[in-house]
C-alpha positions, -999 to +999 in steps of 0.1 A: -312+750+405-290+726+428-316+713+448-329+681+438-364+677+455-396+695+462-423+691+485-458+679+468-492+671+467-511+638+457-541+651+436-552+616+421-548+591+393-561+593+357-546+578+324-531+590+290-525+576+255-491+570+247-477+576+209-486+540+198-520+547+214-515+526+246-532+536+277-507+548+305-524+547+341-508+580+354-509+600+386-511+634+388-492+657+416-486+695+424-453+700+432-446+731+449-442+760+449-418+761+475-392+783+491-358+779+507-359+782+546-329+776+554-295+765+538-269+733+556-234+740+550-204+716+551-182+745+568-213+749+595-234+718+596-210+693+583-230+686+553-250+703+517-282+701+521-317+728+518-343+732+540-377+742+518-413+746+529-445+745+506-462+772+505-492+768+516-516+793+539-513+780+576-525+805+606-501+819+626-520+812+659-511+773+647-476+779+643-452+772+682-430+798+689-396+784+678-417+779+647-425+815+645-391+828+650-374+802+625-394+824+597-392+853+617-355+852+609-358+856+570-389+878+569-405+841+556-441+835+559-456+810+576-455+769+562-474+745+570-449+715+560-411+713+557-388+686+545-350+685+539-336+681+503-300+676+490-284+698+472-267+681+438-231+670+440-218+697+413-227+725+436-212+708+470-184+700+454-178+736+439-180+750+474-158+728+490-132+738+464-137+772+465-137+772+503-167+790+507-191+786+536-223+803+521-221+785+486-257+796+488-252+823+471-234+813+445-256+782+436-283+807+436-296+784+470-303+811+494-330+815+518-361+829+505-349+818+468-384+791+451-379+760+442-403+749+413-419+723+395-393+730+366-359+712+381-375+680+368-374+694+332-344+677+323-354+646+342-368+611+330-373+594+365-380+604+403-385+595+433-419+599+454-417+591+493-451+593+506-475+578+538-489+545+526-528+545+532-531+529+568-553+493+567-555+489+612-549+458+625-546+435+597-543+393+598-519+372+577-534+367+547-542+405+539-509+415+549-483+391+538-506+376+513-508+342+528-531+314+511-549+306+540-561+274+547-590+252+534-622+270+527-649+243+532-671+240+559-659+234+595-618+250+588-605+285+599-596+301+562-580+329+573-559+317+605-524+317+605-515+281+619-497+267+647-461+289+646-440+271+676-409+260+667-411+226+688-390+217+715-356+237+702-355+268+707-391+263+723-401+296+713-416+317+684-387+328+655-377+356+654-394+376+628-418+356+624-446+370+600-479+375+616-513+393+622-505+434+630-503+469+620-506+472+585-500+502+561-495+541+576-457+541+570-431+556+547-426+544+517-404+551+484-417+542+451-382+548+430-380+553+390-408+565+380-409+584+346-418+620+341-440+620+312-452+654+316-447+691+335-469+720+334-449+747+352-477+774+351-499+754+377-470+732+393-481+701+380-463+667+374-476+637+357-454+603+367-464+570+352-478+543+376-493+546+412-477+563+441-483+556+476-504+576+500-543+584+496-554+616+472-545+650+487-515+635+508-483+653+509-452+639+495-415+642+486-403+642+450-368+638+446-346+629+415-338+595+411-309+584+427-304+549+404-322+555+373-335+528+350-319+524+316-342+531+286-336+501+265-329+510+225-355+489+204-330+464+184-340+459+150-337+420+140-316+413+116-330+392+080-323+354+085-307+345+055-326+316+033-312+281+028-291+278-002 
């Protein structure tokens, strides 16, 4: 399988002994299933890239009417979410050289074709792009982790301070970290290692904390820079004093 992402589900965290007996703080996703819905071409769309939905039941009544006819055109049914995932360079490049417009069927990339929890067998790290858990209206020392001032009696411990910039310019900096919206964006958490797939119920189990509160959707994609796993170095004797 080409494609190099799938479409998930934050289920929650839990933890797992290791080999030497160390606890691993884990989370746990469902990834997929999902299907192709449509397929991007470098001959048609000027680039190689899959359109996939999770499939999930959604009402038909909920879905708008370009909506309907977009999996009207593949006999497709309905989805409730749909992301866009590259398709690896080995199978692009193939295409180009081969001239062919619908590589898709060759790649075994079609529309209609599932896209499982198993293209990450051969994988040691992802990457999870998820909504970050929304905090409102947030002051400095929550959201940029600030000290704050003083926290005796009769000072403002959480108040961000006098930010003027005196008489040149005579105005506030540009970018100048403040008091706002904090939380409720996207966010990428890169390299995190597969330690275990269960393909029969779509499961994956990453190491560490990924963001976005339990039952959120996300993105899974294969890592694009992954860490290097460092070989344990044995230490040499030190040779006594003769």
């Amino acid at each position: 399988m080409a494609v190099n992402g799938i479409i998930g589900k934050k289920i929650g965290m839990t933890q797992l002994f290791d080999d030497k007996g160390d606890v691993r703080p884990v989370t746990v996703l469902q990834a997929g299933p999902c299907v192709i819905t449509q397929r991007k071409t470098a001959a048609k769309d000027g680039y190689e890239a899959a359109q996939i939905g999770l499939v999930e039941f959604v009402k038909q009544s909920r879905l708008t009417q370009p909506m309907k006819g977009h999996f009207g055109k593949h006999d497709l049914p309905p989805m409730r979410m749909l992301r866009e995932v590259a398709v690896e360079v080995a199978a692009a490049g193939a295409a180009k050289a081969e001239g062919q417009e619908a590589s898709a069927e060759k790649d075994g990339n079609k529309v209609g074709d599932k896209v499982l929890v198993d293209i990450f067998e051969d994988e040691k790290f992802v990457d999870v792009t998820g909504t970050s858990k929304g905090r409102g209206f947030a002051g400095v020392v929550k959201r940029h982790k600030f000290g704050g001032g003083p926290a005796a009696h009769g000072h403002m411990f959480q108040v961000q301070g006098s930010i003027g910039a005196s008489s040149f310019p005579s105005r506030v900096v540009k970018g100048m970290r403040a008091a706002g919206r904090m939380g409720g964006g996207r966010v990428t958490t890169r390299n995190l290692k597969v330690l275990r797939i269960d393909p029969d119920n779509h499961l994956l189990i990453v190491e560490g904390s990924i963001p976005g509160a339990p039952s959120s959707y996300l993105v899974v994609r294969k890592a694009v820079a992954a860490k290097r796993i460092k070989v344990a170095q044995v230490e040499k004797p030190k040779k006594g004093k003769k």
